[in-house]
N, C-alpha and C positions, 0 to 999 in steps of 0.2 A: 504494500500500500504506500502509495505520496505521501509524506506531508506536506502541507502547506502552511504558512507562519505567515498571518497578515497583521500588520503594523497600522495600525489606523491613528487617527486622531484630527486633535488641533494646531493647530500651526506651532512649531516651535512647544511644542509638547515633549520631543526629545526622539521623535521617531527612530529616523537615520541613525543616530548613536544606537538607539538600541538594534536595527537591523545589524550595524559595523559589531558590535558588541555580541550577538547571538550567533553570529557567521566568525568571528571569529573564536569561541568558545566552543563550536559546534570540529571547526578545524583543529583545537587544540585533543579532542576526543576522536579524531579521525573518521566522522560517521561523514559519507558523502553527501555533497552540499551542491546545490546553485541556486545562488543569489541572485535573483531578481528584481532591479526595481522597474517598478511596471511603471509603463508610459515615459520613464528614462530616458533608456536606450534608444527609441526611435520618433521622440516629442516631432509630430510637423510641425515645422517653423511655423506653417503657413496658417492655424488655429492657436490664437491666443489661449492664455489658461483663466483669462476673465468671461470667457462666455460656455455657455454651458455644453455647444458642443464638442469641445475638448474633451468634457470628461465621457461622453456617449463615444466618445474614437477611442479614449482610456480603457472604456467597459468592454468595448470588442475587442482590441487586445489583452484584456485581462479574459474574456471567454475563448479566448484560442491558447493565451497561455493553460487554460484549463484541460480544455482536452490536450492540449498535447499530452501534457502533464500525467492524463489518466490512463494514456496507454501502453504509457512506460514500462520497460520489464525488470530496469534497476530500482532501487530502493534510496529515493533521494529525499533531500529539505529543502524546498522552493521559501523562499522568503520574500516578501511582496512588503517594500516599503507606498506604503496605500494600496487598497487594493478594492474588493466589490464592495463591503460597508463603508469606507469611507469614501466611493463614486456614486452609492446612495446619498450619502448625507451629504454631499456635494449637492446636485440633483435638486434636496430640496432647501437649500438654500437658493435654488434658480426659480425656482416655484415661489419660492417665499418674494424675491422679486419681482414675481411676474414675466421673467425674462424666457419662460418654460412654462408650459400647463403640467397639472395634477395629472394629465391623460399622457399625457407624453413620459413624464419621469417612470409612471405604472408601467408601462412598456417597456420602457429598459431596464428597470426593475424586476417585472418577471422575465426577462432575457436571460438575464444575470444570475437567476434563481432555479434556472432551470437543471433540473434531475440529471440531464444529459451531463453538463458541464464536471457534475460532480462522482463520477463514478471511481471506484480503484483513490479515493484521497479522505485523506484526514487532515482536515481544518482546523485549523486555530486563530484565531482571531484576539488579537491583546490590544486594545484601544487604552491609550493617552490623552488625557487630557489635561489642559490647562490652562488658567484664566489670561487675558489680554494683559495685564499688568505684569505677572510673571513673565510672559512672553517676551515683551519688551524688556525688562531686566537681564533676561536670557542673553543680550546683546546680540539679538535676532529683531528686526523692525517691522512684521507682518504685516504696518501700514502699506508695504507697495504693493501691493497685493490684498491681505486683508487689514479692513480698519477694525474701531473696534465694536460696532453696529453687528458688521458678520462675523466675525471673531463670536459674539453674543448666542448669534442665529445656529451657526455652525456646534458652539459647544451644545444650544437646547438639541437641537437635532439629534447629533451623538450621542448624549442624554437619555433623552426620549425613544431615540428605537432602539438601544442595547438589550434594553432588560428582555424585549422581545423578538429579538432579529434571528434567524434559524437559517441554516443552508442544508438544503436537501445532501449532504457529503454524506458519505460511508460512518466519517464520525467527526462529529462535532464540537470546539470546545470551546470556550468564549472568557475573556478577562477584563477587568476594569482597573487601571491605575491612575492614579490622580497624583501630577506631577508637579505640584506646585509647591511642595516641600522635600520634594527629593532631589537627591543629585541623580547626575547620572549612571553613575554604578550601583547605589543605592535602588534604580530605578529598574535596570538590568539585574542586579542578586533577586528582587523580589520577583522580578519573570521565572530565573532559573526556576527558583525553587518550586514555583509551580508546577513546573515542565519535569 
């Protein structure tokens, strides 16, 4: 079986460290690894990442990185710094603007959810979160991108559909860390030990 390690969150929540940090820890135990960050590797230039559909060209590359993924006959750790929950809660940040209907994110949403995508993997999902202030501190500026209006929208979001967010995978597992008293390795031991 895959696994799959997805990294979600808030801007400056600590994401990337903790993918750099699980890829490397994962190498120091020699289990085989590839790191992923989705929508990375091959961003079009030519689709900004302030309109929404950057993250619908994200969510198709994240449902191909899926299957491939599932028919694999090694035993690998895919790591997705962002990945389907946090191109949902993107999504409806774009609704929340009006910039996207309710009808259209639903769409991509059950795209993304589909049973297909997920066969042969075991999911995990560890969402970060934290506040626009800490963020800023962080000496990370999310204003170019996000202010703190959506910084706001984006944490209720995340928020709000964790407790209930499921993927059809083989198996399931879902985490909530709140980063705005942790460091970073502080923030990374408390993954480990889950795991």
């Amino acid at each position: 079986m895959q696994q799959i390690i997805e990294i979600a969150g808030t801007p400056s929540s600590g994401k990337t460290s903790l993918c750099n940090y699980i890829a490397r820890r994962l190498r120091e135990t020699e289990i085989s690894m590839h790191v992923s960050i989705a929508g990375m590797d091959s961003t079009p230039t030519i689709i900004p990442k302030t309109i929404y559909q950057y993250d619908i060209w994200q969510s198709c590359e994240l449902a191909q990185l899926l299957l491939e993924t599932g028919f694999k006959d090694d035993e690998k750790v895919t790591i997705l710094d962002r990945g389907i929950f946090d191109q949902i809660c993107w999504l409806d940040r774009f609704v929340n603007d009006r910039s996207m209907s309710a009808k259209e994110r639903l769409v991509s949403e059950r795209f993304t959810s589909s049973p297909t995508l997920y066969k042969n993997i075991d999911y995990v999902l560890i969402l970060l979160t934290s506040n626009h202030d800490v963020a800023i501190s962080r000496g990370k500026n999310p204003n170019g991108l996000v202010g703190e209006d959506t910084h706001r929208i984006l944490l209720d979001a995340y928020n709000n559909r964790f407790s209930e967010f499921r993927l059809p995978a083989e198996k399931f597992r879902k985490f909530h860390i709140e980063t705005d008293t942790l460091s970073r390795s502080e923030t990374a031991e408390k993954f480990w030990c889950w795991m």
